[in-house]
C-alpha positions in Angstrom: -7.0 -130.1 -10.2 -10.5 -129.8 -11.5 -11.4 -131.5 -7.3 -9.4 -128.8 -6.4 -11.5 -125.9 -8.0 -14.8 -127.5 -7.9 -13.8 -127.4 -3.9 -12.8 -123.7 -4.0 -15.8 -122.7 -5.8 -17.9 -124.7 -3.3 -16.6 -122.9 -0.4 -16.9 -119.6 -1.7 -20.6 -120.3 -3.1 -21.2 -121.2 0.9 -19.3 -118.6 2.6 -19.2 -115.5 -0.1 -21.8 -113.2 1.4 -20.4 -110.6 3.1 -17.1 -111.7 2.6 -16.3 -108.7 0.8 -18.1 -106.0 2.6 -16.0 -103.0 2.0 -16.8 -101.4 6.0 -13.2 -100.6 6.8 -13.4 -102.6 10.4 -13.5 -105.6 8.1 -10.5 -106.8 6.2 -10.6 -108.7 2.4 -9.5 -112.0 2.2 -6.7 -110.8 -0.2 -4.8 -110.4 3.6 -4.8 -114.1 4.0 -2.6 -114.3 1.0 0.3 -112.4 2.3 3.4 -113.7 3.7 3.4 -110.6 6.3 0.8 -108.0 7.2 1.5 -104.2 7.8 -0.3 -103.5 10.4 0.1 -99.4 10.5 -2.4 -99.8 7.7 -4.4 -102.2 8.8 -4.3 -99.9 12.2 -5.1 -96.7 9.9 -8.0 -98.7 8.3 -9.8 -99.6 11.9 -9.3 -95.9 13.0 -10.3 -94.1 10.1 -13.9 -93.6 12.0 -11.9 -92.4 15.2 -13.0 -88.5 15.5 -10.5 -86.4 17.1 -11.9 -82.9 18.0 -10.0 -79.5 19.8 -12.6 -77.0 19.9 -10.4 -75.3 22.6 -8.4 -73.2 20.1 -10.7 -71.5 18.2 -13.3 -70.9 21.2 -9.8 -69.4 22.7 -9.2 -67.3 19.4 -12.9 -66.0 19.5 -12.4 -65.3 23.6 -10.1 -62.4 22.9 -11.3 -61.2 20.1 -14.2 -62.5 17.7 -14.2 -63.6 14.5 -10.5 -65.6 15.2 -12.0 -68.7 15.9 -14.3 -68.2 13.1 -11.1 -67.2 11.0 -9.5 -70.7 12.4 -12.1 -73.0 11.1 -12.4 -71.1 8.1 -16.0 -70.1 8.3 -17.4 -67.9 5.9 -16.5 -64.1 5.4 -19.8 -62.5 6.5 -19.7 -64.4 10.1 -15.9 -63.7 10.6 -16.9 -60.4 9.6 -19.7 -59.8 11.5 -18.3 -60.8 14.3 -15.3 -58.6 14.4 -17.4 -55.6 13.3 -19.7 -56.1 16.2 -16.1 -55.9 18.3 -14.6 -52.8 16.4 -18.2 -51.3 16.7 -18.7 -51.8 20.2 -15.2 -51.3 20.9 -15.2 -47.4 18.9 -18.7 -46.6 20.1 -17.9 -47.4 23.8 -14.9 -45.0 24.1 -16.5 -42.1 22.3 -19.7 -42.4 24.4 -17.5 -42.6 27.4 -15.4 -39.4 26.2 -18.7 -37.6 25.7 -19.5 -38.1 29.5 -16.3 -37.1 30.3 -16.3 -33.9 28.7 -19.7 -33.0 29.9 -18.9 -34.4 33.5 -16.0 -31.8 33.0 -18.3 -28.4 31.9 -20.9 -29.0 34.4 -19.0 -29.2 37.2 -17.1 -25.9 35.9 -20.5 -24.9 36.0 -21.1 -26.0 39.1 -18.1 -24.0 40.9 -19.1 -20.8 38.9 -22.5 -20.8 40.2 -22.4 -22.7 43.8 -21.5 -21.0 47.0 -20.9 -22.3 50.3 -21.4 -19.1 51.7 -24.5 -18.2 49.7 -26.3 -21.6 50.6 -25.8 -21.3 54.6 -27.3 -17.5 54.4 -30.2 -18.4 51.9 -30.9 -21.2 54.4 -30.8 -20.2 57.3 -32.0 -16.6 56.2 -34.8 -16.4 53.6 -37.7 -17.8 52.8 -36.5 -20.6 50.8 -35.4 -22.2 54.2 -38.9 -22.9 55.2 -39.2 -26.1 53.2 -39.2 -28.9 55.2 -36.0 -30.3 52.9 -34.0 -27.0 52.7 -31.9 -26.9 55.9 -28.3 -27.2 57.2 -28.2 -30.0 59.2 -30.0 -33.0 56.9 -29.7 -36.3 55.4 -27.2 -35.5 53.3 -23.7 -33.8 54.1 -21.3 -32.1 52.2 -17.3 -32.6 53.6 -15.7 -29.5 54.7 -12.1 -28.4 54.7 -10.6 -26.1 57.6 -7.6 -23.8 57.7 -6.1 -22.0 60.2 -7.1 -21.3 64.0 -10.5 -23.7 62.9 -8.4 -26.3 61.5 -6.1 -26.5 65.0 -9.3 -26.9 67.4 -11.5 -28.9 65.1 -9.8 -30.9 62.5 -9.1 -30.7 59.1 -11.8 -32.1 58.0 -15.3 -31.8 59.1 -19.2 -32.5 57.8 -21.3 -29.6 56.5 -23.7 -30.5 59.4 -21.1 -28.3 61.9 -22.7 -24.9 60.6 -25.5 -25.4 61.7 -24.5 -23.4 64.7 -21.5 -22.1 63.3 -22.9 -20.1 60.3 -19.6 -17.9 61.1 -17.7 -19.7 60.1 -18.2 -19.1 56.6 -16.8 -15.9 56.6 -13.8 -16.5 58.2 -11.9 -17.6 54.8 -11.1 -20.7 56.8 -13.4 -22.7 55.6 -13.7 -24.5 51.9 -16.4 -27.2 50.5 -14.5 -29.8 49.3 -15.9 -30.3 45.9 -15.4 -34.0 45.6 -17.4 -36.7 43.1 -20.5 -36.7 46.3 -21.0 -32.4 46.3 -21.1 -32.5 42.6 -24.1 -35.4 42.8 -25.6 -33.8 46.4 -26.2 -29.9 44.7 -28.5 -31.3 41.6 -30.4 -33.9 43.6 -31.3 -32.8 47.0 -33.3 -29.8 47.7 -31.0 -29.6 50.9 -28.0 -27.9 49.0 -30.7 -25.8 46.5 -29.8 -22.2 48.3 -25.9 -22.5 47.1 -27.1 -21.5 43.8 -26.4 -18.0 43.4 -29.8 -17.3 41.0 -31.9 -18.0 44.2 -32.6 -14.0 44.3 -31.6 -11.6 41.8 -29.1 -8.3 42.5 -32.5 -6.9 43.5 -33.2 -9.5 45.9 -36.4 -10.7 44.1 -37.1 -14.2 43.8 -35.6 -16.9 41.1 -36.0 -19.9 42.6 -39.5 -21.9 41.6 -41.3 -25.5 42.4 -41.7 -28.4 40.2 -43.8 -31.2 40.9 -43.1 -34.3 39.8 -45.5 -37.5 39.7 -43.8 -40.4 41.4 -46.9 -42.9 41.5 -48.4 -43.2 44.4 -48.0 -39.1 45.5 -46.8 -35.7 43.4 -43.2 -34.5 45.1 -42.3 -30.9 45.6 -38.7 -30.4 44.0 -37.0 -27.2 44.8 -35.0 -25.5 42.0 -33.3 -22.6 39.9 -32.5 -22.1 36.4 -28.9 -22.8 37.0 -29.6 -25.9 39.1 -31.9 -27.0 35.8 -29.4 -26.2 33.6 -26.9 -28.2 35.4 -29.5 -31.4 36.2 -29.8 -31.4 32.5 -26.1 -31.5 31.7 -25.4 -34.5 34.5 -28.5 -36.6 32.9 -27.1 -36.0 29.6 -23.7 -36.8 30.6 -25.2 -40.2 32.6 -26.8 -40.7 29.1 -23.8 -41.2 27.3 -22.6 -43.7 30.2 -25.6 -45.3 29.9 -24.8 -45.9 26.4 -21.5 -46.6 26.7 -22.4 -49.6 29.5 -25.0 -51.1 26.7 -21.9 -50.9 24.1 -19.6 -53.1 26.7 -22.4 -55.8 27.2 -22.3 -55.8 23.7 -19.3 -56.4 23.2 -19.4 -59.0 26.0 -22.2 -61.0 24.4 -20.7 -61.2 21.4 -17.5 -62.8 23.0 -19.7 -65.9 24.2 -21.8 -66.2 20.8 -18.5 -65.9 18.9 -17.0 -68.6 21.2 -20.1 -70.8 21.1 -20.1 -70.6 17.5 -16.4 -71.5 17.0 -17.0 -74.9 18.8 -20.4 -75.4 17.3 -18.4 -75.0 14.0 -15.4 -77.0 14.9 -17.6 -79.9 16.1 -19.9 -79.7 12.7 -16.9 -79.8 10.5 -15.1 -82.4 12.0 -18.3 -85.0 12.5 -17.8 -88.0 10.7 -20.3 -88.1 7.6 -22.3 -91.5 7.3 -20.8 -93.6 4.6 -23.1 -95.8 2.9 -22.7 -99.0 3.7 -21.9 -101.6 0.5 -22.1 -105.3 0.4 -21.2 -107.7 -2.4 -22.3 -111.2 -2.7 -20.1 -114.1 -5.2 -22.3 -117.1 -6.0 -22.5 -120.3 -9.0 -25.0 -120.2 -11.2 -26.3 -124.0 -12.1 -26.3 -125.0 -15.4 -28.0 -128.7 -16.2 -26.1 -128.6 -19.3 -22.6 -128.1 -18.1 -20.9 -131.2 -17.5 -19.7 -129.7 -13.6 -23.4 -128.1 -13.4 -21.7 -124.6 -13.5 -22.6 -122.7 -16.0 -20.6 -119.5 -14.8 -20.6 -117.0 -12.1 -22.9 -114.4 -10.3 -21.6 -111.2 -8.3 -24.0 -108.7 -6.2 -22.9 -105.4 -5.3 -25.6 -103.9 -2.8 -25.5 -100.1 -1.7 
């Protein structure tokens, strides 16, 4: 028996280090004692390391509507918040800013039918003195679509360009004729000096003189712009109006941008969370120690535990 030990012990003094090193893909030699291993544990214990990660849910969550995915991984309150307020924001802010335009888009075009004539811009064209600009005349660039009736409409068409008065002035007094006052004659009467004598403040009921020149500096040359102080008036409203769209166009890339940063975030957070942490690593070492004095020359035992 005591052959038997002194073996044992021999072996193990040889053989002990790192016999018991606790890294999971290594098993203790307490196994070797069993009748029968179970090896879902043993299987558990070699795949505890084994990372599995789906990022795609939360970056979905975050896709239609930030702050989900962050809500998913359980982030912090002040990013899910943030996130979703930058949505609600944008979201709130867009659609008033987009109402605003609206109802301006709405007034100055009222405006613009109050205080435009078809009839008044062919006379002041091809009559006064405001037709001797170089830009003020019927047949131009620019064209404004007009819609016949009657006889006019059964020899020409319904539907004809603005260009056809120029030597058919007549046919504005007819009551045959209407401008069709679609989204192009509402942008063509504020922008191009072509379409400036429609407005009816050209002259006064005395016949004096309203309309006036601005110059404005484009760079390389100063450019002669042909107005009144309704056509001001309703420039002013359409840039104010454009404003708002502007704004409201900043608001939706807003809100787009903040879809991808929520979306990156939810993965960065999903991948951060779920990274395996380093364990540190522990060894242990069994060993005699040699005693002169003991008849065997054991004189006991020595264990190391290293981290």
């Amino acid at each position: 028996m005591r052959i038997i030990l002194i073996f044992i012990l021999a072996v193990q003094f040889i053989s002990a280090s790192d016999l018991y090193n606790l890294d999971n893909r290594f098993h203790s030699s307490y196994y070797f004692f069993q009748d029968s291993l179970d090896n879902d544990n043993i299987n558990q214990n070699l795949t505890d390391d084994t990372l599995t990660v789906y990022p795609a849910r939360p970056m979905l969550y975050s896709l239609i509507f930030p702050g989900l995915g962050q809500w998913h991984n359980k982030s912090p309150l002040w990013k899910i918040g943030l996130f979703s307020g930058i949505e609600v924001v944008s979201i709130l802010s867009g659609m008033q800013w987009i109402k605003k335009a609206d109802d301006i888009r709405v007034n100055y075009e009222l405006f613009a039918d109050d205080n435009w004539n078809l009839e008044t811009w062919v006379y002041n064209t091809l009559s006064t003195t405001i037709g001797n600009y170089a830009d003020v005349h019927i047949n131009g660039t620019h064209k404004l679509t007009l819609k016949l009736s009657g006889s006019l409409a059964e020899q020409f068409g319904t539907f004809v360009t603005s260009d056809s008065l120029e030597d058919n002035a007549h046919w504005v007094y007819s009551g045959e004729v209407k401008v069709l006052r679609d989204r192009d004659f509402y942008e063509n009467i504020g922008k191009y000096d072509q379409f400036v004598g429609g407005w009816t403040d050209c002259y006064d009921q005395s016949n004096n003189q309203q309309w006036f020149e601005v110059y404005k500096d484009v760079g390389d040359s100063v450019e002669t712009i042909i107005t009144t102080p309704s056509k001001e008036d309703y420039v002013s409203k359409r840039a104010e109006s454009n404003d708002y769209l502007n704004m409201a166009k900043f608001a939706i890339s807003a809100m787009m941008f903040n879809h991808v940063v929520s979306a990156m975030d939810a993965v960065w957070s999903t991948q951060n969370s779920n990274r395996p942490k380093k364990s540190k690593e522990v060894k242990t070492d069994v060993g005699l120690l040699y005693d002169k004095y003991s008849k065997y020359g054991v004189g006991g035992f020595s264990i190391s535990l290293y981290w």
